[in-house]
C-alpha positions in Angstrom: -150.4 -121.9 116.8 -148.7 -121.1 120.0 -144.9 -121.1 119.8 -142.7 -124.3 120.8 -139.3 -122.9 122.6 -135.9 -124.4 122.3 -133.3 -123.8 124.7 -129.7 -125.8 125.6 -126.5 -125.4 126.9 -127.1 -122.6 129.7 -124.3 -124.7 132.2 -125.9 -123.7 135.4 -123.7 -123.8 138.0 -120.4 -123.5 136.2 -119.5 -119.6 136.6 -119.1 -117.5 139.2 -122.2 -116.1 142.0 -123.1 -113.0 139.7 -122.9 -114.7 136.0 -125.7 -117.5 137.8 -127.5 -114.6 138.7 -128.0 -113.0 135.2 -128.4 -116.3 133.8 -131.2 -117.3 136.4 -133.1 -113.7 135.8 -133.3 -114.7 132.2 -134.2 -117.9 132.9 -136.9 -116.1 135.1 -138.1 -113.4 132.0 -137.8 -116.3 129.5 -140.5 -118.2 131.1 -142.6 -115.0 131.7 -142.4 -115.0 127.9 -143.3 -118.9 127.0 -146.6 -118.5 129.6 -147.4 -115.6 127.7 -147.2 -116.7 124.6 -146.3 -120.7 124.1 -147.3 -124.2 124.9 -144.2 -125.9 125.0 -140.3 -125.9 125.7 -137.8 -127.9 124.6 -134.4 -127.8 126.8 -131.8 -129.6 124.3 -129.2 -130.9 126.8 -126.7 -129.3 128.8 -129.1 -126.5 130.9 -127.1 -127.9 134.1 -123.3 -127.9 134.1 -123.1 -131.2 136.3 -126.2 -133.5 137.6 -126.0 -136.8 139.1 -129.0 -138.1 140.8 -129.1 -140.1 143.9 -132.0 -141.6 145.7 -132.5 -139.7 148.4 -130.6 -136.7 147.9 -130.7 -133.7 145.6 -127.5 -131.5 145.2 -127.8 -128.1 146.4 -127.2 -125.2 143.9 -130.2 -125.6 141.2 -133.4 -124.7 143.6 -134.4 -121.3 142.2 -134.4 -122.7 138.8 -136.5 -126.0 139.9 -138.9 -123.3 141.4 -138.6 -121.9 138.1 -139.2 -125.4 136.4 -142.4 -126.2 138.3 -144.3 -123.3 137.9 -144.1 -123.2 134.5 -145.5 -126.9 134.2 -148.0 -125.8 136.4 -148.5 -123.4 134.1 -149.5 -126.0 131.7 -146.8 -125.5 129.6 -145.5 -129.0 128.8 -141.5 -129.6 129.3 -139.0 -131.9 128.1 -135.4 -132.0 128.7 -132.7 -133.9 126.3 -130.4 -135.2 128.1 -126.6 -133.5 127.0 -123.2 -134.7 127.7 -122.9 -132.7 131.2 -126.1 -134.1 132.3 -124.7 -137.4 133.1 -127.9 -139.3 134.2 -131.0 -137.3 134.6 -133.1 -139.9 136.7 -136.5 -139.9 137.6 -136.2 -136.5 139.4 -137.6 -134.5 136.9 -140.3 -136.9 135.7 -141.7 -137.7 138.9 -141.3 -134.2 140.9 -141.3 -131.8 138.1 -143.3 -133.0 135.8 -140.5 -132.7 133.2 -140.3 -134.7 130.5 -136.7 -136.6 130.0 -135.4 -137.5 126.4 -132.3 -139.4 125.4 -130.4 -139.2 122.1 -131.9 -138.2 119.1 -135.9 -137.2 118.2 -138.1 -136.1 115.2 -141.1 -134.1 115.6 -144.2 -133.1 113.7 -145.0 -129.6 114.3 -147.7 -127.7 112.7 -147.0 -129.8 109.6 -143.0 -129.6 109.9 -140.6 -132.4 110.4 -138.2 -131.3 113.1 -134.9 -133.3 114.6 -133.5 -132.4 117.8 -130.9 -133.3 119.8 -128.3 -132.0 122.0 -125.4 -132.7 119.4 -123.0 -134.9 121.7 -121.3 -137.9 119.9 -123.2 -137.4 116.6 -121.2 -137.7 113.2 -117.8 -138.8 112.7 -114.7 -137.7 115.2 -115.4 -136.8 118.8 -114.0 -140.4 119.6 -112.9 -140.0 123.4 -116.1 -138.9 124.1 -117.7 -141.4 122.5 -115.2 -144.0 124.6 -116.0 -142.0 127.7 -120.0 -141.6 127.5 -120.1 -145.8 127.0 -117.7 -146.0 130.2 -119.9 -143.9 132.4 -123.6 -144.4 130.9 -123.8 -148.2 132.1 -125.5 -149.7 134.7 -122.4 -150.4 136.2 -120.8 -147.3 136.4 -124.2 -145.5 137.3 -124.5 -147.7 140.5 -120.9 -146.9 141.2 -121.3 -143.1 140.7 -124.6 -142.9 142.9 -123.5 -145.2 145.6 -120.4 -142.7 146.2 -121.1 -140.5 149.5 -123.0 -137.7 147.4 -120.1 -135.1 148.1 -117.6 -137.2 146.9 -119.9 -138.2 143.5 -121.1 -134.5 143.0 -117.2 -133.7 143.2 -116.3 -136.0 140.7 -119.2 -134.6 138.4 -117.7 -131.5 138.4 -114.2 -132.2 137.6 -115.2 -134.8 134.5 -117.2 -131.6 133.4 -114.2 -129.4 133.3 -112.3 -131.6 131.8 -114.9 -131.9 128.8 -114.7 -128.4 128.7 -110.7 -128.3 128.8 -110.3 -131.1 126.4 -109.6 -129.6 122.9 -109.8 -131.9 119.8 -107.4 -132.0 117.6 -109.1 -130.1 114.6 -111.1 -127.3 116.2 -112.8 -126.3 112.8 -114.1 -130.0 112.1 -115.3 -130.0 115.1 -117.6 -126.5 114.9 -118.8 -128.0 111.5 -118.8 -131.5 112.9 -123.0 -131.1 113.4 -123.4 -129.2 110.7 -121.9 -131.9 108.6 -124.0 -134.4 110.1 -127.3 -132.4 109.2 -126.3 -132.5 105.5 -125.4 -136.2 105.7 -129.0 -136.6 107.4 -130.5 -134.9 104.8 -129.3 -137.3 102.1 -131.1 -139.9 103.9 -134.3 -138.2 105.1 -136.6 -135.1 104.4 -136.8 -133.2 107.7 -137.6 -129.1 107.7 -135.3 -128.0 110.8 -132.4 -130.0 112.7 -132.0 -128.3 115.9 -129.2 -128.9 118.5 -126.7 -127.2 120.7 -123.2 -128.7 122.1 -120.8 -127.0 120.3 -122.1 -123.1 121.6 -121.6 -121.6 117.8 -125.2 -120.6 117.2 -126.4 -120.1 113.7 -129.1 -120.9 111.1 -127.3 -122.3 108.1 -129.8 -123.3 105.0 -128.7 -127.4 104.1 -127.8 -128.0 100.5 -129.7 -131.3 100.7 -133.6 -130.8 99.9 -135.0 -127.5 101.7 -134.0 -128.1 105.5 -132.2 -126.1 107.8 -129.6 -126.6 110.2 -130.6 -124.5 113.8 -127.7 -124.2 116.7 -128.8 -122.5 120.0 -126.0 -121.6 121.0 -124.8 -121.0 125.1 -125.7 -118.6 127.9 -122.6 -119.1 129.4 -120.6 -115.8 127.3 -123.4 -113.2 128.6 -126.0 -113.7 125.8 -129.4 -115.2 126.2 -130.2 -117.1 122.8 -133.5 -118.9 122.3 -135.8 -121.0 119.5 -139.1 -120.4 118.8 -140.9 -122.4 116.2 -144.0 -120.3 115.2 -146.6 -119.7 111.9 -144.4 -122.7 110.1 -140.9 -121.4 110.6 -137.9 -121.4 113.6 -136.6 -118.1 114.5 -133.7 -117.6 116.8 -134.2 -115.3 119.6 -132.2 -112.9 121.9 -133.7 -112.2 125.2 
């Protein structure tokens, strides 16, 4: 079987000129790899620091790695991106011109005979409660037509500071919050049989074996502290890469 790629939380677009750079070169020898060797990538949320789409405008900043993108689809390698908690609202961008699959929330997968869940981590489990109050007030309707019908400087501004402030925010109990997924992959394991949960979000990358039946719990960790960490599900079994 060929191997299925996982990715998340690269933030493009959040550090400095040179940091992009490396990230965007890894990027670049990542997908050299997956043509090489894989049929699929999952991106689990978070890959751009800030995106709002509009409907006739796309903001500057992301075009190398949209070149990227579209090769590899043309490449036949099929793409889907879960939408994370800096990705606001994804659109029909990447659908329509890309050829990029968009996913929202929570999915299971069958591969090669394994149950796989994957998400990108935001708002599950308990705590995390002023995100959860401040995902409902900006993914409406309402608020979405608001946001886009902004003059696009003035919207993709006010992407970028609600982004640092997610970032700034700190929650009250840091260490519930780094076990705050892993917690919910053992409750989730009381309540179905699954093989691998994979997510991202909180950038503390591990493989932790769940105590509940004979699953694992898989965090990709971030790009943004000069590491390039990947998954790759191949021959039955997620491994966790460095580039």
């Amino acid at each position: 079987m060929e191997g299925i790629f996982f990715i998340s939380d690269i933030h493009l677009g959040l550090q400095d000129e040179q940091s992009e750079r490396l990230k965007l070169d890894s990027l670049e020898r990542l997908f050299a790899i997956i043509k090489a060797e894989g049929s699929s990538l999952y991106m689990l949320g978070d890959i751009l620091d800030y995106w709002l789409e509009f409907r006739h405008v796309i903001p500057k900043g992301f075009t190398r790695f949209f070149s990227l993108l579209s090769d590899l689809v043309r490449q036949n390698i099929k793409v889907f991106y879960v939408a994370g908690n800096h990705d606001f609202y994804l659109g029909r961008y990447f659908d329509d011109e890309l050829g990029v699959k968009t996913m929202y929330g929570m999915h299971e997968l069958v591969l090669d005979g394994r149950k796989i869940v994957i998400a990108h981590g935001d708002g599950l489990g308990k705590g995390d409660f002023g995100y959860k109050v401040f995902s409902r007030l900006v993914n409406n309707r309402f608020s979405l037509a608001l946001l886009t019908g902004f003059q696009p400087d003035l919207a993709i501004g006010l992407m970028k500071g609600l982004s640092q402030l997610s970032r700034t925010h700190k929650p009250v109990n840091l260490l519930f919050e780094v076990d705050r997924l892993l917690n919910f992959a053992e409750l989730l394991a009381t309540e179905k049989d699954f093989d691998y949960f994979i997510c991202g979000h909180n950038h503390v990358k591990g493989v932790v074996e769940l105590s509940e039946g004979s699953g694992r719990y898989v965090n990709l960790g971030t790009w943004i502290e000069g590491s390039s960490p990947y998954g790759v599900f191949c021959n039955g079994a997620v491994q966790l890469r460095e580039l």
